[in-house]
N, C-alpha and C positions, 0 to 999 in steps of 0.2 A: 375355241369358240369363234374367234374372227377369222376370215377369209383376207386376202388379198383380191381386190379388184377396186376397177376406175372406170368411173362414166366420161369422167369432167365435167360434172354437173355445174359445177359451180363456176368452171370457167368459162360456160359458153353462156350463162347469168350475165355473168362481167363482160362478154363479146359481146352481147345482145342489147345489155346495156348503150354500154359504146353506142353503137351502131343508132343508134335514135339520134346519135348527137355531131356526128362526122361530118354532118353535110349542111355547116351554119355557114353563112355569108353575110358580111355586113358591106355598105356602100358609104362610099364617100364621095359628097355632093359638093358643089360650086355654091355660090352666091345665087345662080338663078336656078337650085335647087335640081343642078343634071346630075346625073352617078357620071365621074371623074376616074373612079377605083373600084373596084370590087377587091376586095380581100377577104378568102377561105381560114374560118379558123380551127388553127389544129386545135385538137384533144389528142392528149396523151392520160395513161394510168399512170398515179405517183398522189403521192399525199400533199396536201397545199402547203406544208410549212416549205418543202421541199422547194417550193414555185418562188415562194416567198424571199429564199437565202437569195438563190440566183438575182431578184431583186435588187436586195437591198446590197448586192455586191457593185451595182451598177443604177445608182438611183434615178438619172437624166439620163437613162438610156445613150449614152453617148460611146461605149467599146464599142470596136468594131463587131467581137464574137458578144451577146448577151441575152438573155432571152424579148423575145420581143411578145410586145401585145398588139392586136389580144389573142388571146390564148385561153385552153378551157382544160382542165385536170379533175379528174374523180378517183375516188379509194373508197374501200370496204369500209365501213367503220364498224361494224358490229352485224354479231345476228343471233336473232332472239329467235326462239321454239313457240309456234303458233298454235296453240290447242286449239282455239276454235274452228280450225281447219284441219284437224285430226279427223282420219276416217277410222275403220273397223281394222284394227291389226290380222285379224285374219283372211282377210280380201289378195286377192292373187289378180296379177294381170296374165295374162297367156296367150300366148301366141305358138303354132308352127313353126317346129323345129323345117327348116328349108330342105334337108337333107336326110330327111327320113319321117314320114309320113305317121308313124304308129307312137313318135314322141313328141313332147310340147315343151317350150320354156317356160319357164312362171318366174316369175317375179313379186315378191310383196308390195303393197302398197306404201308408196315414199312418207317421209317424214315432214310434216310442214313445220317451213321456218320463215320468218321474213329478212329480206339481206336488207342492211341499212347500208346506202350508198352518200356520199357526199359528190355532190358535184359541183365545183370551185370557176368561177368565170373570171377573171384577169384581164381589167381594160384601165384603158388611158386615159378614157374620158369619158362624163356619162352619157353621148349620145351611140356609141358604140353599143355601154350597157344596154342599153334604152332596146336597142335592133335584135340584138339577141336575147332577149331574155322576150323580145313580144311574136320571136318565132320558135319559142318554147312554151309557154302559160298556155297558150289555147288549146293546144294540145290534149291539156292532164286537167280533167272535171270531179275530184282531183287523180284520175287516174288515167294509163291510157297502156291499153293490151297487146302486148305483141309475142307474135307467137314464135316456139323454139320447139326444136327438135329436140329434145333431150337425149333419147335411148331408143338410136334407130336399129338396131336389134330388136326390140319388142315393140316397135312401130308407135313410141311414147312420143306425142307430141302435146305440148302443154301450150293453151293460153294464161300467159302468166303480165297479169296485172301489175305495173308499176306507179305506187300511187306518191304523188307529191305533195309530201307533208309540212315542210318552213321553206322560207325565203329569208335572209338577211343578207344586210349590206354594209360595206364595212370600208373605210376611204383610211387609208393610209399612205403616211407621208411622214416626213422628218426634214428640219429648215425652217424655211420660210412658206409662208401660202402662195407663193409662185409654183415653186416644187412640188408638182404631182406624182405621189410616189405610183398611186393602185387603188382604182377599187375595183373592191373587190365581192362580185355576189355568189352567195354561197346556199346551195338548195340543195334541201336535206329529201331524201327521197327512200321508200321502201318498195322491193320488190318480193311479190307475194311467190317465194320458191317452195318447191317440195326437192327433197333430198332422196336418191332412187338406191334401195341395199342392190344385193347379187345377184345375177341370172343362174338359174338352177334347170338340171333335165329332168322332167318327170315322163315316166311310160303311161299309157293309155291303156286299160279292162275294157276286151274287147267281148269279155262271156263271162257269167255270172252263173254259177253252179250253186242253188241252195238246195239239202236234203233235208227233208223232214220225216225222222224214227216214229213207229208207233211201239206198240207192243208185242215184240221177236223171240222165235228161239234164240238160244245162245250163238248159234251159228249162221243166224242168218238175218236179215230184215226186213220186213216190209214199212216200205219206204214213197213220201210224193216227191220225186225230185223234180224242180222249178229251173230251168235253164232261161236264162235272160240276155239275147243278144244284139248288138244295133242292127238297124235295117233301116235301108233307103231303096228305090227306084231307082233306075236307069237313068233317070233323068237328071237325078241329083234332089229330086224329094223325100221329105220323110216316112217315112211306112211305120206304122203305127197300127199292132192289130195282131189277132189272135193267133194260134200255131195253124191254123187250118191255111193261114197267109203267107205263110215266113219263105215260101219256096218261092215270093214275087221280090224277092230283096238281093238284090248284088251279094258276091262273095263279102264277107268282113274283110279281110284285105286289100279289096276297091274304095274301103270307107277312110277318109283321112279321117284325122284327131279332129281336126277344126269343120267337118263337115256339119250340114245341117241331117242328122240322121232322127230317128226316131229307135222304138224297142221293139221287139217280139218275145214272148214268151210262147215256151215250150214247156210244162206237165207232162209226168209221166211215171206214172204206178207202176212200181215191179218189185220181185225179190230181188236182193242182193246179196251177194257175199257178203260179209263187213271186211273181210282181207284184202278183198280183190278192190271195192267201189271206195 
């Protein structure tokens, strides 16, 4: 029943994520309030207990090697199946096969889920907090859309909604109230994803033959037989229109899959063999 195949749907969810958050900078000012420093703070993926050990292995930042702040880390924490973003299971997306004009690819419609993400801020002090977290909020009202390519094979490009759902803040330390161990602000956030199954080849009915029997010898029939085939114009318009027209329509061959075409029918009363027809 299962296929092997890979989009990496989900990890360009988590790169995409990221990428909103790469580019935070906070400053450090003097007394008569000049920027002194600017310091980029990294993000890295990893779960915050993770950030925490490192921590607490070096409370007074004082090793030469230890992590330093501030610093920013997120992880997956969960994902839940969004019904109310459920579409029609039989809906197909489709595109032109690149390399042969008479086939198409389809794809079913992806699966909604929402990814719960955590994203863990790690600072020193709270005016550092303060700078990064008010060049994030204004952002997310409480959402904010960025778009991703998903499945550039079927030219799927998604605006995918990431909405910011809590904020907490959490001051840890151990000693004395001189001793700032971390605080630490932690924002819980969903991303509204859809999940993409397999890319399939389907061929294109480029002629439709319906026969309609009446009442026959045993050897023979009289018959209305209905031919139905696409037609376009020269130009790449539709044609649309009776058999007395159909000789104004390109070869069927000329017509892609994804063309904009129209029909022609062709009627036509005769005996038939039933062997032969």
């Amino acid at each position: 029943m299962f296929q092997q195949y890979y989009h990496g749907t989900i990890r360009k969810y988590i790169i995409s994520f990221g990428n909103l958050f790469n580019d935070i900078v906070i400053a450090r000012l003097n007394t008569a309030g000049e920027r002194v420093q600017s310091i980029a703070v990294p993000l890295a993926y990893g779960p915050k207990e993770k950030f925490l050990v490192r921590l607490r292995q070096d409370p007074n930042f004082e090793q030469a090697v230890a992590i330093t702040l501030p610093r920013m880390g997120f992880e997956i924490t969960g994902m839940t199946y969004a019904p109310t973003r459920k579409l029609s299971s039989t809906i197909k997306n489709v595109t032109l096969k690149s390399d042969d004009n008479d086939r198409l690819k389809t794809q079913y419609v992806p699966v909604p889920y929402d990814i719960n993400i955590l994203l863990s801020i790690f600072v020193s002090n709270a005016d550092d907090g303060a700078q990064i977290l008010e060049q994030i909020l204004p952002y997310f009202r409480p959402e904010f859309t960025t778009n991703i390519r998903l499945i550039p094979e079927m030219n799927v490009v998604v605006d995918t909604p990431v909405v910011l759902q809590d904020i907490s803040i959490e001051d840890t330390y151990e000693g004395d109230f001189d001793t700032r161990r971390a605080l630490i602000y932690s924002l819980t956030f969903s991303m509204k994803a859809y999940i993409y199954g397999p890319v399939a080849n389907q061929g294109v009915i480029k002629r439709s033959v319906t026969n309609f029997f009446g009442d026959v010898p045993a050897d023979s029939a009289q018959i209305e037989r209905l031919t139905v085939t696409p037609s376009q114009f020269a130009n790449g318009a539709p044609l649309t229109s009776p058999s007395a027209n159909a000789s104004l329509s390109v070869e069927t061959s000329a017509i892609s899959a994804n063309s904009d075409y129209g029909f022609t029918t062709d009627i036509n009363t005769d005996t038939f063999n039933i062997e032969n027809s």
